[in-house]
VEXPASE-774262 format. One record per residue (C-alpha): residue in three letters; x negated, y, z. Coordinates in steps of 0.5 Angstrom, whole numbers, plus 500, padded with zeros to 3 digits. Example, Ala and Ser with C-alpha at 12.3 -4.5 7.8 and 13.67 -1.06 7.14 Angstrom:
# VEXPASE-774262
ALA475491516SER473498514
END
This chain:
# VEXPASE-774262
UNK120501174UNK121496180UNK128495176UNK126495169UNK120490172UNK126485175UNK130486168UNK125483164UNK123477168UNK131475169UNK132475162UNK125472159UNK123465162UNK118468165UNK117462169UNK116458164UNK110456160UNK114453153UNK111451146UNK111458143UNK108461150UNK100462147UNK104466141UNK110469146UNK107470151UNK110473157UNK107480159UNK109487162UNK105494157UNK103499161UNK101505158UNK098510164UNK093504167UNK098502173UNK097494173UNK096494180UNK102498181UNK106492177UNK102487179UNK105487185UNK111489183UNK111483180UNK110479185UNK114482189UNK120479185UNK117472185UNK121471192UNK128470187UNK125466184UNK124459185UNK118457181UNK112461180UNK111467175UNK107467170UNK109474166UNK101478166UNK101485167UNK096488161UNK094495158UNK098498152UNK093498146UNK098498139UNK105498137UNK107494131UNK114496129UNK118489126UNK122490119UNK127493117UNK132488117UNK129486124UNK131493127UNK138494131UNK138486130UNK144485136UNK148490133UNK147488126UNK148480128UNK152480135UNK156473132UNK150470129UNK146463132UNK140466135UNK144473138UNK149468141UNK144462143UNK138467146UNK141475146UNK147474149UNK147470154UNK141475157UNK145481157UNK150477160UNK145477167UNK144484167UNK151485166UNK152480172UNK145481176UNK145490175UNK151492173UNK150500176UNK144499170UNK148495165UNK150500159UNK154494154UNK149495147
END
């Protein structure tokens, strides 16, 4: 869990409080009730960081499944603007920062 954890907060401005950040907001799901555990997880992690996180651990309560034409985005629109502007720099960082995790999409 630790290493999902420090994924997501290298690869989601998680230290910063943007324009769109009352609609996106930064946040880990947890389904077994574990907000503690990934509470502290988190702010173990902020020893790698220079500012301060502002990800929010939260239970779990629905699922919204995107449009179809949103599923498998990347592999649908590798060459497209928002894929090389937002998607591929991130998979670069795991590919750089956790490479024994990194399975290339």
């Amino acid at each position: 869990m630790k290493i999902l954890i420090a994924i997501h907060l290298h690869t989601h401005a998680s230290t910063k409080n943007h324009s769109f950040r009352e609609k996106y907001r930064s946040a880990v799901y947890v389904f077994d009730g574990n907000l503690k555990e990934c509470s502290n997880l988190i702010s173990e992690c902020q020893t790698t960081f220079d500012e301060k996180i502002i990800t929010v651990v939260l239970p779990f309560k629905n699922f919204k499944s995107n449009t179809e034409e949103q599923h498998n985005y990347y592999q649908k629109n590798k060459e497209g603007g928002f894929c090389e502007r937002y998607i591929s720099p991130k998979l670069k960082i795991i590919e750089a920062e956790f490479v024994e995790y990194y399975t290339q999409i």
